[in-house]
N, C-alpha and C positions, 0 to 999 in steps of 0.2 A: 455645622452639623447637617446641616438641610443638603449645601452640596455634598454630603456620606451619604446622606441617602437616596439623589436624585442620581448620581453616579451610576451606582449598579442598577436602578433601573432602565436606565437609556441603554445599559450595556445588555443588559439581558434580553431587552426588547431587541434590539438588532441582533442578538443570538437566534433568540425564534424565530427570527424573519430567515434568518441564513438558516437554522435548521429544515426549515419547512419548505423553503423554496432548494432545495440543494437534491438531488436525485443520488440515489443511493445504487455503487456500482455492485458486480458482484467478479465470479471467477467467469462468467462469458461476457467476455469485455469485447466493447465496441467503441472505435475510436474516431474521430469525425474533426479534423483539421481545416482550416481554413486561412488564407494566404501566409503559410508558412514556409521561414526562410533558413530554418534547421540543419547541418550539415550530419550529423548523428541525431535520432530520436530514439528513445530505449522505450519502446514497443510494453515489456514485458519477461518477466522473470520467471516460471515457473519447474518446479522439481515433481521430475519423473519417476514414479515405479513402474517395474516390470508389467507388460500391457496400457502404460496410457497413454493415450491418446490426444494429439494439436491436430485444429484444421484451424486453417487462414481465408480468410475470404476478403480480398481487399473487390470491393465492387466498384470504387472509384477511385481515380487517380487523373487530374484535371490541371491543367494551367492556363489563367485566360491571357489570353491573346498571345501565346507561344506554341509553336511547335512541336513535340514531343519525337517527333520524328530525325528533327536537324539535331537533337541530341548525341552524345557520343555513347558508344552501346555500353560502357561501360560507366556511366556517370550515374545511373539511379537505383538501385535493387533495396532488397532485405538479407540479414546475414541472420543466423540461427547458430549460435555460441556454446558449446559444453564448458561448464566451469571445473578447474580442476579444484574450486576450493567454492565453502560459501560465500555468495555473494561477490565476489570479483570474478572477472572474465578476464581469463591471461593473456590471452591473446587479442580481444577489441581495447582491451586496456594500453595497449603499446601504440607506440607511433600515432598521438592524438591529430597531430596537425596532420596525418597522412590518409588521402582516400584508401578505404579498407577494399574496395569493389576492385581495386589498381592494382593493387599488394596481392600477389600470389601466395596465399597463405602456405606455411612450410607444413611439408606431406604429415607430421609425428601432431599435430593441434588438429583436433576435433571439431572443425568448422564448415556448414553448410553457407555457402552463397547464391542469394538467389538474381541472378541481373540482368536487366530489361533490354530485352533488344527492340525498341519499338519498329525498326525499319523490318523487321523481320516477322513483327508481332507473337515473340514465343520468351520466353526467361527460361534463362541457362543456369542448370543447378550444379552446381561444383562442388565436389566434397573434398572432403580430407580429412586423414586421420584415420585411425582403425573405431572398429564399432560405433558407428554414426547411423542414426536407424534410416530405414528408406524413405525415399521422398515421394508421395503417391499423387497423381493428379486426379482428383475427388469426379472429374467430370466424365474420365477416362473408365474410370473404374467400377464409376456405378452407373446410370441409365445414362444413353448415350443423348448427347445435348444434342437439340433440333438447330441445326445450321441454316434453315430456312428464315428468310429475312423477315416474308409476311409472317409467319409463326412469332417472329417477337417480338415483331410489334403489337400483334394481340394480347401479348401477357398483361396483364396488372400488375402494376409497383404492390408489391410485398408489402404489407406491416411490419415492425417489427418483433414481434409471436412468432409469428411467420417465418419470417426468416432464417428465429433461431432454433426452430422447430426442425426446419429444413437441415440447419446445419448439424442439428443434431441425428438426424435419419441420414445425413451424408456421414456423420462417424460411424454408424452403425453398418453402413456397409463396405465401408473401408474395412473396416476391423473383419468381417464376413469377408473380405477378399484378403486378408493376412493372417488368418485362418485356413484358409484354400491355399495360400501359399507354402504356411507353415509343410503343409503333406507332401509335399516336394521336394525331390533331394536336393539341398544347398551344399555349397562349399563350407566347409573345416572354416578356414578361415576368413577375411574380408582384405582385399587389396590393400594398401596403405596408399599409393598414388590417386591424384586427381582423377575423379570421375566425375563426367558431364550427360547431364540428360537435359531434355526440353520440356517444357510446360506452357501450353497452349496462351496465347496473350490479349485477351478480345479487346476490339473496339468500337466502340458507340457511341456517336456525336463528341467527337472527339476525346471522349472518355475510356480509360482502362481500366480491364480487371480479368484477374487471375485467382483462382482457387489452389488450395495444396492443403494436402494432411501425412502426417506420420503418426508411425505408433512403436512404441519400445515393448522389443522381439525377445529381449533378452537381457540379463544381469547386466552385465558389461557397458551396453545403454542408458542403463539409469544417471542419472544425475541432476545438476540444476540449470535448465538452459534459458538462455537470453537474448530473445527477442527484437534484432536495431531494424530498423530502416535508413538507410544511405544516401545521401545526396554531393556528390560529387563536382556535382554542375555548378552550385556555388561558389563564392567564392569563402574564401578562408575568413574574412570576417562580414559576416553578413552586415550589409547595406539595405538603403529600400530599395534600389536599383538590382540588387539582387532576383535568384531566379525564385519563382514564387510558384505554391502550387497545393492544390484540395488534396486530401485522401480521407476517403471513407473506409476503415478497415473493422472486422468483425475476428477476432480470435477468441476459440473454443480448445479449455483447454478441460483434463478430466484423470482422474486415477482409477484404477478397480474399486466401483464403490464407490467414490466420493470426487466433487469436481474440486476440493482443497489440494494447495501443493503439497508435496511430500510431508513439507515437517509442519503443516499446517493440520494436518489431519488430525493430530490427538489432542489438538486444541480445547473439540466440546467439553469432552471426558475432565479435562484439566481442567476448566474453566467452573464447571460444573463444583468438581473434587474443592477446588479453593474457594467457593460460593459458602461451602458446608462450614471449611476451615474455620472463616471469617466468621459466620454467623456460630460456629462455637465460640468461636475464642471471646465475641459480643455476649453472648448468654452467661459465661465465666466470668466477665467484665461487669457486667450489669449484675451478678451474685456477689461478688465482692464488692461492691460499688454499695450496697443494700443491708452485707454483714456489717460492714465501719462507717457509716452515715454519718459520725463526729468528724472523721477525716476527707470527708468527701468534697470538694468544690465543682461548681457547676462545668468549669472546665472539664473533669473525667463523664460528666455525662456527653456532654458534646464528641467528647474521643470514642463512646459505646455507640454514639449514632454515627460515625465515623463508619465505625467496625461493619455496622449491618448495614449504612448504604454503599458500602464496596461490596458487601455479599450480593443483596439485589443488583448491582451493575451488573458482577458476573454472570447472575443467572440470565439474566436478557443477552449477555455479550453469550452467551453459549446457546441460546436459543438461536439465536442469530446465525453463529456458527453453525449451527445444525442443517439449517434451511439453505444454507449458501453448499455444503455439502451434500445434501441430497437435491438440488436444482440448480445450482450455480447459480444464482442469485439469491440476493434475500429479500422475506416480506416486509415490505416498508415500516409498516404498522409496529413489528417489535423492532425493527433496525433503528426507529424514533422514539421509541420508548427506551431503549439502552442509552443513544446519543444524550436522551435528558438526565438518566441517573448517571451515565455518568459522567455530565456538567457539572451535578449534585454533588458529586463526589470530590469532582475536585475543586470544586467553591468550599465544600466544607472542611477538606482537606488542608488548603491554605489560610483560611480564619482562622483554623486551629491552631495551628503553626505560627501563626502571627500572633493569636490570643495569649500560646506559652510563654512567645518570646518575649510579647510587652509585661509579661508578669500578672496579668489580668487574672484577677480572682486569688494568686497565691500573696502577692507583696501587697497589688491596691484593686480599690474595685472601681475603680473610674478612669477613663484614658487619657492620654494627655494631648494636647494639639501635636504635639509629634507623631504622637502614634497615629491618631485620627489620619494624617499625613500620611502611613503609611500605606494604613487602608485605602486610603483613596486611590494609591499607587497600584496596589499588589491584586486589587478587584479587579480593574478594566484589565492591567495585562492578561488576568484568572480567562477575562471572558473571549481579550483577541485568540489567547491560547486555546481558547477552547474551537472558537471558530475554524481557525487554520487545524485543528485534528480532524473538524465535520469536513470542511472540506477538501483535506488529503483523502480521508475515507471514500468522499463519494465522487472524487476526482480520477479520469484514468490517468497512469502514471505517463503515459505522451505527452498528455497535453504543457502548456510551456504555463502554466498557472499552478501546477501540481509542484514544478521545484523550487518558485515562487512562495508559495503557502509554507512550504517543508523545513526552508530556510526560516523562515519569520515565526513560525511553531518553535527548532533550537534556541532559536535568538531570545524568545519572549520567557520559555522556560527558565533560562539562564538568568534572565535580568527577575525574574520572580523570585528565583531561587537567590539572590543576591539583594532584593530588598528586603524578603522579612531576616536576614542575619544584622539590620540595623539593631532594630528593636532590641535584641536577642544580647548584640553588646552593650547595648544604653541599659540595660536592667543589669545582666551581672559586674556594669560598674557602678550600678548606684547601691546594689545588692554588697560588694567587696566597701564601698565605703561605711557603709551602715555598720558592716561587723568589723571595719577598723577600729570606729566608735565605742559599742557597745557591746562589739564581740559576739553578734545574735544575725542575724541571716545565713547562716551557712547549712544550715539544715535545709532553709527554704531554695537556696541555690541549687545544693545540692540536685534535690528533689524535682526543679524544673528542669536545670539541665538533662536530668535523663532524662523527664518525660521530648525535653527539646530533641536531645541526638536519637530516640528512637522516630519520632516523626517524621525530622528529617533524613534519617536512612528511607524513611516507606516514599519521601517525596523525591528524592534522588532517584530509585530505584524503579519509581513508578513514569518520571520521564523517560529516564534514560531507555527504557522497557521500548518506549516509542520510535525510538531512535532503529534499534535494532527490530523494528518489525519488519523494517523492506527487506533486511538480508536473514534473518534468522528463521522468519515464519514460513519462508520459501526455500527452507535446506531440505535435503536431504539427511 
């Protein structure tokens, strides 16, 4: 008994250490690499409506002790993907072992490539496809950048406020110059062949970086696009001997009104809307719970604080959401107050589940070494599980620890979800003998297994919900 309860505290204690030390991302994402050996990195998913707005700002791109120069011009860029569906990309999804920067993408696929000519210092932007919105050079277009050498070396390294302050007053005038462009008679239509422009390629102590923004002109533009950066240079199975190399990159991405993707936007609203749900259908729980206090076991109280700490999760997951929509980022303070409820939630989510299964309170009121067993079990994975959600949350999706976490999240849900279905058999066989016997547990069978297969519906549906955040919360 002593290790049940020494268990979930060592586990919770290394919970808060990760909750507290873990930095929380938002939608103006900054991504910060180091000696990485990556042949495809997916950057970033996000869905467009009519007017919004990507700037890219890679400020660094670094390899120590190689050349960037003896590279071939075609070996390192970014590709910028329309999907014709949610969540998959038709065209970066094909020919995986194949450099995409190589592959002359077919004129009818809606694909911008961006690829570095360092001997040349400019990146070549190549389109294809109809309606692919324009590709603007941020430096070009709004105050003209001082080419003077002494001028830059006087500057001061930026903050990062600063920075994204900056990047935000470069949307603003992008947008001001695709405004001024809108008054200008265009073509009907848009070519469907490859078109090439340049974009300016700076260097600095042997470091690269390049700016770009677009903005969606029009219906036809909208959709969900995605993000890679390309490494060609490598080889096909990365080695340490492999080519190795930094980037710093900062993408700002943003909607009319709100910096959420497309299908993320009615989030708060929703989140909000089911906060009320839950917290009814608790009040309605807890009145019935109060009219039959003869029928009552401590288990349905446990189920009514169920009910109302999913509604407080929500309301902080919607707070959350609101702050990341109106700033692209969110405030730490409620983004950690949400993380804890809903820890809360689903620690108590699983005890419950576990509590039905061993029969606890309806057949006996004391557990048995098995069950104890289980708990021991189904806790710690409760807490890795919870771990690896903080940090996919406050992880950007580049980094190579983000699909690490994401994988070990599926894995531990599943084995959670697959220990408490022990309990759950050991009780309706000891339940089915009993009314062999005597002919008497069927009512109490009964009775649990529903309350079991609703729970379990809310635990299925509340992982697998996780599952589809990367592709669903980013549609269109």
């Amino acid at each position: 008994m002593a290790a049940l309860s020494l268990s979930p505290l060592w586990g919770w204690s290394f919970l808060l250490c990760a909750l507290f030390s873990t930095s929380v991302r938002g939608r103006i994402h900054r991504l910060i690499l180091k000696d990485d050996v990556r042949q495809k990195i997916h950057l970033n998913t996000f869905g467009f409506f009519k007017n919004g707005n990507m700037t890219v700002e890679m400020t660094s791109l670094i390899s120590k002790g190689f050349d960037f120069k003896t590279v071939e011009n075609s070996a390192l860029g970014l590709s910028l993907d329309r999907s014709k569906n949610d969540g998959f990309s038709s065209y970066l999804e094909e020919d995986i072992d194949f450099c995409f920067l190589k592959k002359k993408p077919p004129s009818d696929v809606p694909v911008t490539l961006f690829v570095f000519d360092f001997g040349k210092q400019q990146v070549r932007v190549q389109t294809t496809g109809k309606n692919q919105p324009k590709v603007t050079d941020v430096g070009t277009e709004g105050s003209q950048p001082t080419k003077d050498k002494s001028s830059k070396a006087s500057v001061k390294p930026q903050s990062e406020s600063e920075k994204v302050a900056g990047l935000l007053k470069k949307n603003e005038t992008v947008k001001q110059f695709e405004e001024a462009q809108k008054a200008k008679p265009k073509p009907v239509t848009r070519a469907a062949e490859p078109k090439a422009q340049t974009i300016p390629l700076k260097e600095k102590n042997a470091s690269y970086s390049f700016t770009f923004s677009l903005t969606i002109n029009a219906d036809e533009e909208q959709g969900l696009y995605s993000l890679y950066f390309h490494n060609c240079y490598t080889d096909k199975k990365p080695s340490l001997k492999s080519f190795q190399f930094d980037m710093d990159i900062t993408i700002v991405e943003q909607n009319p009104g709100s910096y959420l993707s497309a299908g993320e936007i009615p989030l708060p609203k929703l989140y909000i809307s089911m906060a009320f749900f839950f917290f009814l259908a608790g009040v309605v729980w807890v009145y019935i719970l109060r009219k039959r206090s003869n029928d009552v076991f401590k288990i349905h109280w446990l189920m009514g604080a169920l009910a109302f700490t999913k509604s407080l999760s929500l309301v902080f997951h919607a707070i959350d959401y609101h702050f990341i929509s109106t700033q692209g980022y969110p405030i730490e303070g409620w983004a950690v107050v949400y993380y804890i409820t809903h820890l809360l939630k689903g620690a108590l989510l699983f005890i419950t589940i576990a509590l039905i299964g061993t029969g606890w309170a309806f057949v006996k009121h004391i557990l048995s070494d098995k069950d104890k067993k289980i708990f021991m079990i189904v806790i710690p994975l409760q807490v890795l599980a919870n771990v690896a959600y903080i940090i996919i949350e406050s992880t950007e999706e580049g980094t190579t620890e983000y699909g690490l976490w994401k994988e070990i999240l599926f894995l531990v849900d599943l084995l959670c979800c697959g220990a408490i279905l022990f309990p759950v058999v050991w009780s309706i066989r000891h339940l089915q003998e009993m009314s062999a016997l005597d002919g008497k547990g069927k009512e109490e069978s009964r009775h649990r297994n529903g309350c079991y297969v609703g729970s379990l519906k809310q635990n299925t549906t509340s992982g697998y919900s996780q599952k589809w955040d990367s592709a669903g919360d980013t549609s269109v």
